[in-house]
C-alpha positions, 0 to 999 in steps of 0.5 A: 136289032143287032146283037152284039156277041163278043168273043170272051178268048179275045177279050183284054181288060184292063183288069187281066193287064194287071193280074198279069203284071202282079203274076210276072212281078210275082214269078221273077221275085220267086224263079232263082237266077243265075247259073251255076254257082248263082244267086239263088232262092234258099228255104225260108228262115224257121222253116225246120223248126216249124216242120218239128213243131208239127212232128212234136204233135206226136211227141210220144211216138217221137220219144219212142223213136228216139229211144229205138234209135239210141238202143240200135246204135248202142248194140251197133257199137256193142256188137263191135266192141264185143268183137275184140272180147270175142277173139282175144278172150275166147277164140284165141285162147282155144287155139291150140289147145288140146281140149277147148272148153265152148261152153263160154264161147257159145254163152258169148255168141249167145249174149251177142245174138240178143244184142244183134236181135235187141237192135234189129227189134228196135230199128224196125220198132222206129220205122214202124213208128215213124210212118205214123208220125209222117203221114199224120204231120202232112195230114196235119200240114194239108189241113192247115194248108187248105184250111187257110187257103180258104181264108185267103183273097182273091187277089191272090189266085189272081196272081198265082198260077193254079198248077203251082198251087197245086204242086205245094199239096203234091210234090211238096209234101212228098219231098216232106214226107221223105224227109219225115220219115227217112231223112230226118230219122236217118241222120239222127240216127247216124249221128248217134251211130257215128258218136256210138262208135267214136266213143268206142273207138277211144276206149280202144285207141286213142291214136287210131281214133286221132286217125281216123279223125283227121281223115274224116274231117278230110272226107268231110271238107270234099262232101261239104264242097258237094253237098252246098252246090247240090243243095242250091239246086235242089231248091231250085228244082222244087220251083221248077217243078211247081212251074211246069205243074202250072204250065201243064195245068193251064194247057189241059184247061186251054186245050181247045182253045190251043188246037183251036188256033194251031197253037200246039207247036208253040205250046210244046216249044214253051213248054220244052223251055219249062222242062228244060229248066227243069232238066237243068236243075234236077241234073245238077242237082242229082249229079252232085247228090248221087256223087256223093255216096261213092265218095264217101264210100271210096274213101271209107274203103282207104280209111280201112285199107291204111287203118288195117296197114297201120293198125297191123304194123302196130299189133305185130310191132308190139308199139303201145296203145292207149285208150279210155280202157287203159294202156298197153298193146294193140291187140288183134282182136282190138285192131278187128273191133276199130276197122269194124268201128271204122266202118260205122263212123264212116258210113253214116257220115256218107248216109247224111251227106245223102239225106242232106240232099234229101232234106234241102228238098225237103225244106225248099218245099216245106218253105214253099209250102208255109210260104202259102200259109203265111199269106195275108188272109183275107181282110174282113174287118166287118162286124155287120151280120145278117140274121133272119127277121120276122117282118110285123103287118106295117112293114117296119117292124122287126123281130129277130127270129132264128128259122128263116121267114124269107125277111132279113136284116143287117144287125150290128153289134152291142153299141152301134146304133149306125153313126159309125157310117154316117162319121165315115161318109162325112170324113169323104165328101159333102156329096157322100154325106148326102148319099148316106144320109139319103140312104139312112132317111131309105132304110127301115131300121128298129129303134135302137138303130141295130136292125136294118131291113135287107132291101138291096139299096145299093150306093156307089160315092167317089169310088175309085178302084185299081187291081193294081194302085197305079193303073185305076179301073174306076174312076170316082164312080157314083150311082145307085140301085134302088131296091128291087130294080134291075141294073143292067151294066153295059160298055166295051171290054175292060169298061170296069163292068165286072169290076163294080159286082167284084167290089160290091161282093168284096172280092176286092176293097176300094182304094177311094170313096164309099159303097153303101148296102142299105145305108150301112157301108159294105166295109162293116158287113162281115163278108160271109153275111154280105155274099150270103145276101148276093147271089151269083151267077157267072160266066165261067161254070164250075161244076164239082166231082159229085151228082147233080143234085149235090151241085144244085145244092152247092148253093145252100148245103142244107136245102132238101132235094123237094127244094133242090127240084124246085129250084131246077124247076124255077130256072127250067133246068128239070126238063134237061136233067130228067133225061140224063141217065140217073136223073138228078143223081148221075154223077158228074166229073170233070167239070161236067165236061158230058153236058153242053155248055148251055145245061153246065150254065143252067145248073149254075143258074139252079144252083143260085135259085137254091140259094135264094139270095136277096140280091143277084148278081147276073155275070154274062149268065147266059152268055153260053147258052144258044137264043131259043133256050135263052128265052126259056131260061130268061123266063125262069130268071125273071121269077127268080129275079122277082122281088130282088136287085139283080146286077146283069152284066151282058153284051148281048144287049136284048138281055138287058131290055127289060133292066129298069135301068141301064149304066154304060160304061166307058174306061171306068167312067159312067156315060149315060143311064136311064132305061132302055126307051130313055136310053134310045131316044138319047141316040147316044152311046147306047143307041149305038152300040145297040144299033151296031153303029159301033161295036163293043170293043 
């Protein structure tokens, strides 16, 4: 007898094809183009308004923070103005004089310290504020994010690179973050501050105001032209930056695989190109954000030179001044309060032109962040639900029970006595509608037609399936698995093997035909009731941070550790986990990556046991595991396969001797069926990809 084992870095299906077409048709909607001054991606429409309906959870606090802002930003201009009464109406009359009175000087200074203290306690009051505010909206914000990434396909982890995804919960809401608690604050804060200050400046001089704004709109045509380009690329830095997490995430979990083909030359060379893309975007990006600031500030340094040449021309000529205070002469302590008002018109115009750089980045990662929230979630449809049942000596007669008695049933909803399935078979095919009615002459249902018994008839009718519409996978299946059998589905790679478990489970939904689950169509069934009926075992281990007791009970949360034991018993796991340096509570990280392959795979199998589903799906189970502990195990499986319809996917063909029935599949099409004996003297397909005629490929 030969085995076939296949190498799984090798393989190629039809399946992957398509994913990678959906990931490339994907990125090159996402990834902006062109050069400098190119088209290029913007954050999404509504983005801003959507980030302050978050922040507006804590209206209070936002309230309080306006409020400080608006207090600082009137003593900032205060302060200013009360400059000019400072020296016109107390400093300068005492100069000379032969004995000065300070009491109204000092009274003055005094007045000015609290305004000074009154806008110092406010600024910090609303900085210390708005940290609450900030990390409370990305709580917020990662909580709906991660909330709703629960809710979506697997489709759409399919088509999206896992470091990218990871990048919206990293750099993304760091960008956020900054612009929540300093970018946002701060421009308000300016405005307000540059209003403040306009407002005084023309209720000192008019004329001197019309100045300084005509020079400000000046400054403000050269910060626009910077701030439009830089914006673009800061955009674009947020996508690169999500690439390059990707690139680095799928290398980390690829690397042996990489030092395994001395591929680490390639690896780098692709991943300079990624970095460089990067480079480009945050330099350009940050070269025109970092101009901006000395432009402004330069240009405020002229604004206040030709102010105080002007100004001083005015003051000592004696030309008349006009303001919102009234007409007369520019005094010197008028000319002190407008270069300092001056400077705070100024200076916040250069402030937001530095947080605009900052928000732009903020708003590219929020956009990519609801981007995600706005996925289509998962479309269930289903109204069927499992429930437990309490079965009556005559094996038909059921009552609806709320512990669990180790029986259980599909129960639908007020109304459907379950003709809804039957019209939706008769509207497919004359062929369909003989399945379904053959499965509902099979079922053990309660007279009023809304309890059906969970037995793990499982029918396929005229099914057709494609990942990708155009590019079908199966093609007009139709099969069936009677209760309690073992199923064992073999055939080469891309052969559709994996995809009859993905559409039984509805990790995807046919394009074509029925799937029936004990005469009721799985379309009905509400998912998390359907994968609760099917436990899965896959290829690929994934174990989480936390003890081996906790992953065991990854698949039933409220098992005990007394069941949690047995399970591992059951699947001849406790041996193993005894020896481990705490027993069932060593902690295991990254994966598991201090166990071998095969004891990973062993407390996936647990795990499953635990769960006591009714129905399992075996995926290449103990592809990883060497063949004497395969024995072991197997024997462990056939316990927990007892009573069950198990679904084996396999290539190695003497795990699937004992099935009670064996499908080979050939380009998504079923070849032959039968069991194995059946299958060997047919001297077919099978015959020869057991003998190794032929090789699964």
């Amino acid at each position: 007898m030969t085995e076939m084992i296949i190498d799984e870095e090798t393989e190629m299906n039809e399946r992957q094809e398509a994913v990678d077409e959906l990931k490339t048709a994907e990125r090159e909607q996402g990834r902006p183009q062109g050069g400098p001054g190119g088209p290029m991606q913007k954050a999404a429409p509504g983005t801003t308004k959507r980030i302050f309906g978050y922040i507006f959870q804590y209206k209070w606090r936002v309230a309080i923070v306006v409020l400080c802002i608006l207090i600082a930003a009137a003593a900032q201009a205060g302060s200013a103005l009360f400059l000019q009464s400072l020296i016109d109406s107390y400093i300068l009359p005492m100069v000379g004089a032969d004995d000065p009175d300070w009491g109204p000087l000092l009274r003055a200074l005094t007045l000015m310290g609290c305004l000074y203290a009154a806008g110092i306690f406010c600024s910090w009051l609303w900085q210390w504020l708005i940290v609450t505010v900030e990390q409370g909206t990305l709580k917020k914000i990662r909580d709906d994010m991660f909330a709703h990434q629960q809710s979506l396909p697997i489709r759409y982890f399919d088509t999206n690179e896992h470091g990218d995804i990871m990048s919206r919960y990293t750099n993304d809401t760091d960008t956020l973050r900054q612009a929540i608690s300093q970018s946002f604050p701060q421009m308000f804060s300016s405005a307000i501050s540059a209003i403040a200050a306009l407002v005084s400046m023309l209720w000192l001089s008019v004329p001197v105001t019309v100045f300084v704004l005509v020079f400000s709109a000046l400054l403000f045509a050269v910060v626009r032209r910077i701030v439009s380009r830089s914006g673009r690329y800061f955009v674009k830095q947020q996508i690169e930056i999500g690439d390059v997490n990707a690139f680095v995430e799928e290398s980390v979990n690829g690397q042996k695989v990489i030092k395994v083909f001395n591929h680490e030359d390639a690896t780098q060379q692709d991943f300079d190109v990624r970095n460089e893309r990067l480079f480009e975007a945050s330099a350009e990006a940050n070269t025109w954000g970092n101009v901006t600031m000395p432009i402004v500030g330069n240009m405020g340094y002229m604004l206040y030179i030709l102010l105080a040449v002007v100004g001083g021309f005015m003051a000592l000529s004696g030309v008349g001044n006009f303001g919102l205070s009234g007409f007369g002469t520019l005094t010197l302590g008028s000319l002190i309060s407008l270069l300092t008002l001056s400077r705070s018109f100024i200076n916040p115009l250069g402030q937001v032109s530095m947080q605009f750089n900052m928000v732009m980045m903020a708003l590219a990662g929020a956009s990519r962040i609801f981007m995600l929230m706005d996925e289509k979630p998962e479309d269930d449809g289903g109204s069927v639900t499992l429930v437990n049942v309490e079965l009556a000596s005559d094996g038909r007669t059921m009552t609806e029970v709320d512990h669990e008695t180790g029986h259980w049933a599909w129960k639908r909803e007020e109304g459907d006595d379950g003709t809804r399935s039957l019209k939706a078979a008769h509207a497919l095919s004359p062929r369909a509608a003989e399945v379904a009615m053959k499965a509902r002459e099979n079922a053990i249902t309660s007279p009023d037609g809304r309890l059906t018994l969970l037995q793990g008839d499982v029918r396929f009718t005229d099914v057709t399936f494609g990942y990708s519409p155009d590019k079908p996978v199966l093609h007009d299946i139709t099969w069936f698995a009677k209760p309690g059998q073992k199923v064992a589905l073999v055939g080469a790679t891309g052969a559709g093997k994996t995809t009859v478990t993905n559409l039984i489970n509805r990790f995807y939904d046919i394009q074509e035909g029925m799937i029936l689950y004990d005469g009721i169509s799985v379309k009905g069934i509400r998912k998390p009731d359907l994968r609760r009926s099917l436990g899965i075992v896959l290829q690929d281990v994934n174990l989480f941070t936390g003890t081996v007791m906790d992953n065991i009970r990854y698949g039933r949360l409220d098992a005990t550790d007394e069941e949690c034991i047995e399970a591992a018993r059951l699947t001849n796991a406790d041996s193993f986990i005894r020896m481990l340096p705490n027993g069932y509570q060593t902690v295991l990280e990254g994966d598991g990556s201090g166990l071998s392959q095969g004891q990973r795979q062993l407390i996936s199998i647990a795990r499953a046991a635990v769960a006591d589903p009714p129905a399992m799906i075996l995926d290449e189970a103990t592809s990883s595991i060497d063949t004497r502990t395969e024995e072991v195990v197997q024997a462990g499986m056939d316990n927990l396969m007892k009573g069950r319809t198990v679904f084996v996917i396999a290539h190695r063909l003497s795990t699937v001797r004992n099935s009670d029935v064996i499908m080979v599949l050939d380009h998504g099409r079923i070849i032959e069926r039968g069991s194995h004996d059946e299958l060997i003297a047919q001297k077919g397909e099978y015959y020869q990809l057991y003998t190794g005629a032929v090789e699964l490929e």
